[in-house]
C-alpha positions in Angstrom: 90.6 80.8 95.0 88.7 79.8 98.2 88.6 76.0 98.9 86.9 74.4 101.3 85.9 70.9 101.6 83.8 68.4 102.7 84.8 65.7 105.2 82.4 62.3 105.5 83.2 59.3 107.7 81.2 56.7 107.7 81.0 53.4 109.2 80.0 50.0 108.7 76.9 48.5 110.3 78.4 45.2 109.9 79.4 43.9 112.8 83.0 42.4 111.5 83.8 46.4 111.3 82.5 47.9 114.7 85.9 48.2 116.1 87.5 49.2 112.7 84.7 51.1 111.1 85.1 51.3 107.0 85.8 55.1 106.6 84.8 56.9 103.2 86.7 60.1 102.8 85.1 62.5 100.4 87.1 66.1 99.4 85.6 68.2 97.2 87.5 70.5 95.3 85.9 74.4 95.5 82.8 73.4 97.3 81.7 75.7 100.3 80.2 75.0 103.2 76.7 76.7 102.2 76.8 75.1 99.0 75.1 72.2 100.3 71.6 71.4 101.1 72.6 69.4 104.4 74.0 72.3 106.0 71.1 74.8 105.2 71.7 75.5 101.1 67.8 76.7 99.5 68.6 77.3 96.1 70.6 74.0 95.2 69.6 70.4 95.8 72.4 68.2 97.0 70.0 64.9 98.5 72.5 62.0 97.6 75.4 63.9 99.7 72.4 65.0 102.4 72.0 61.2 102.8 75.4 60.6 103.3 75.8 63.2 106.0 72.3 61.8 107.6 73.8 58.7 108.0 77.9 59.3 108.8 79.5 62.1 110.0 78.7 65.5 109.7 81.8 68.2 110.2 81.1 72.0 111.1 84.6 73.4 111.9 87.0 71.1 110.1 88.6 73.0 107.2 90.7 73.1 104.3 94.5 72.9 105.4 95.6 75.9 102.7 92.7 77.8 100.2 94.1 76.0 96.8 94.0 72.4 95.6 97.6 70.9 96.3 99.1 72.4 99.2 95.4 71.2 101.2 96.2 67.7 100.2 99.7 67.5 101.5 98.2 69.1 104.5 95.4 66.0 104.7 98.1 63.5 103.5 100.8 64.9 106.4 99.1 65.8 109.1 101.2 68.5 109.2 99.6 72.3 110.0 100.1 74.6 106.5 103.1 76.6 108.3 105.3 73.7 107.8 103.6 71.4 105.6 106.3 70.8 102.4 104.2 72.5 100.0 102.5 76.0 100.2 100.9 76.9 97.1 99.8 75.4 93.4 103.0 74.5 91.6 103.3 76.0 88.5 102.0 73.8 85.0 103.4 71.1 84.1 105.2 71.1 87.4 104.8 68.6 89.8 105.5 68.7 93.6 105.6 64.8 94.9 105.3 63.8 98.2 108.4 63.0 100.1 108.6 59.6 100.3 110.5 59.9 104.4 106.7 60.8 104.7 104.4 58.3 106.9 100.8 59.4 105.4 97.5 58.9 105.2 97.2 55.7 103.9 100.0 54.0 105.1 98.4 54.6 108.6 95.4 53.0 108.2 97.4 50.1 106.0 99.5 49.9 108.9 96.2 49.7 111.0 94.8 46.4 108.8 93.0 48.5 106.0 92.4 47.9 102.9 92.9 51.3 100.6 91.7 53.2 97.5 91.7 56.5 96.1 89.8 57.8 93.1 90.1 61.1 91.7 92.3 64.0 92.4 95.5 63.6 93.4 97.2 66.7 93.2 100.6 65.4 94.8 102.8 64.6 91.7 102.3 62.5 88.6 100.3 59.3 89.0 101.5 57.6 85.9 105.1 57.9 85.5 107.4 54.8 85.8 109.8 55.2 88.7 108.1 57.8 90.4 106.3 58.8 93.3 102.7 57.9 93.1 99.4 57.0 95.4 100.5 53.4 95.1 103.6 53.7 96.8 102.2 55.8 100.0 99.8 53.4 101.2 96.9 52.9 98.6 96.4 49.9 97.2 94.3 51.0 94.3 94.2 54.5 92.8 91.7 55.5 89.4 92.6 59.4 88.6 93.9 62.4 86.6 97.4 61.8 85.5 98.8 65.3 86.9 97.1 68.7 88.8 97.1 70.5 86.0 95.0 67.8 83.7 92.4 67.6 86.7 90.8 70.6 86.3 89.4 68.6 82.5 86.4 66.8 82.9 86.2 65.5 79.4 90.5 64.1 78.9 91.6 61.9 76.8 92.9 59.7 79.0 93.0 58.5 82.9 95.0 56.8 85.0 94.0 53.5 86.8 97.0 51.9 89.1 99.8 53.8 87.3 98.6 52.9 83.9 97.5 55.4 81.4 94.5 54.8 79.7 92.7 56.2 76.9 89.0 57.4 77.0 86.2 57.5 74.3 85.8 60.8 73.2 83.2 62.4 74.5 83.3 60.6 77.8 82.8 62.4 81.1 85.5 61.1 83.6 84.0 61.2 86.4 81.6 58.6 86.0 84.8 56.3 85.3 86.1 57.3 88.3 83.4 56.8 90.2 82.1 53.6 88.8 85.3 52.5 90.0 85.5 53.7 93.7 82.4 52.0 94.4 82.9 48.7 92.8 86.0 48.9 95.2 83.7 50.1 98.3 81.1 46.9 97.4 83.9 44.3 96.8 85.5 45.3 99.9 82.0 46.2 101.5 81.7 41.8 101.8 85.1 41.5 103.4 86.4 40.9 106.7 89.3 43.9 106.1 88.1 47.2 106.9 88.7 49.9 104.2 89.5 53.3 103.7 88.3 54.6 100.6 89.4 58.3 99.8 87.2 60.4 97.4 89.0 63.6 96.1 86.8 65.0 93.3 87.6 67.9 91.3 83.9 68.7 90.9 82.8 71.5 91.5 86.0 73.2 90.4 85.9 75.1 87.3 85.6 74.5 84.3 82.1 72.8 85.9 80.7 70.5 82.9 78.8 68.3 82.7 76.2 66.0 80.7 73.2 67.6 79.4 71.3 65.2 81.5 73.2 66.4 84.4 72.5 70.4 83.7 69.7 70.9 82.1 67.7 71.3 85.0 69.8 74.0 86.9 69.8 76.1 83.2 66.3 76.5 83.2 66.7 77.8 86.9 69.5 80.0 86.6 69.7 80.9 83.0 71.8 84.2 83.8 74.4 81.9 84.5 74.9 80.2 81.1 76.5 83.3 79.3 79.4 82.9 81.4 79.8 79.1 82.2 78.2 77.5 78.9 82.3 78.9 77.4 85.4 77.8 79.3 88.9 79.5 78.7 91.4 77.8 77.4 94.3 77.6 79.8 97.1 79.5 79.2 95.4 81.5 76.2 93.0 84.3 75.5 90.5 82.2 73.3 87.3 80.2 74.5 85.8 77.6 73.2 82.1 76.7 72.8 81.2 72.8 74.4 78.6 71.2 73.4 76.2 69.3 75.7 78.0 70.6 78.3 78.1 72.8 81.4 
């Protein structure tokens, strides 16, 4: 499974942050380089992430630190090249494979450095929820709204989510990202009016598979690609042979 990802930095107009810009760190899980409109893409439309590049950062050679989800997040986390990083490859289900907490990371640099942190999405570096372990909280971020585990990440409709260590039970029905979300920029507008600089890290699972989404969301690329929808209006079921039908979704 090829993954690269997307880097943005961005930072603040505001003069309180011109010699600690705010920096807004977005991975996306599975997205290529061509698959955006900002870097050339004709057949999809991506203008709120195009706007985004326009006004940070744009990257053209940084990549992914391994091809799969985890082991490229300990790489980003580390620093450390893929050859040596701790981890290098998906852990199998149910299986977690934590961060060692010797580690100085991410976070706990730019906490070190004055910031103010948050994460919100995919974690992919051991449980998030589990009482006496590991979790973003304790390397560096102060706030963290996710997927309880790797392996639950790849479901865009759950049944629960995870907001500082807490589990938390969703409507059914509900589309988690929009949670997540909702939650990463109230934390980037709250801390948007303060003095502290922040570093808000974005690791979505979207595009990944199994890609749903609202109808509201879809609809529109359906109509345009309708050779598509035999294959990705089903999703397997992992770890079986079956598939199941969603409805209203992608």
């Amino acid at each position: 499974m090829k993954r690269v990802f997307l880097l943005i930095l961005l930072s603040s107009a505001l003069p309180k942050a011109l010699d600690k810009p705010n920096v807004i760190y977005i991975l996306a899980d599975d997205l290529g380089l061509g698959d955006l409109s900002i870097y050339g893409q004709k057949k999809f439309e991506t203008p709120n992430i195009d706007r985004i590049g326009s006004e940070g950062l744009k990257f053209t050679a940084h990549y992914s630190g391994n091809t799969v989800c985890s082991p490229s997040r300990a790489v980003l986390m580390t620093g450390q090249q893929p050859g040596t990083v701790y981890l290098r490859g998906n852990v199998t289900e149910n299986k977690v494979a934590p961060l060692d907490p010797k580690l100085t990371v991410l976070p706990e640099i730019f906490k070190a450095a004055g910031y103010t942190t948050g994460a919100y999405g995919k974690w992919g570096l051991g449980h998030t929820h589990v009482e006496g372990n590991a979790n973003p909280l304790t390397h560096g971020f102060d706030e963290f709204v996710g997927w309880k585990s790797q392996t639950i990440a790849h479901t865009y409709y759950p049944t629960t989510y995870v907001h500082n260590g807490k589990e938390k039970p969703l409507k059914k029905g509900k589309y988690v990202h929009d949670v997540i979300m909702n939650h990463a920029m109230q934390f980037m507008e709250s801390n948007a009016k303060s003095k502290t600089p922040f570093f808000c890290y974005i690791p979505t699972a979207v595009p990944h598979a199994a890609m749903h989404a609202p109808e509201g969301l879809h609809s529109k690329w359906r109509k345009k690609y309708p050779q598509f929808d035999k294959i990705i209006g089903k999703y397997r079921i992992h770890g079986g042979d079956s598939t199941e039908t969603v409805p209203d979704v992608v």
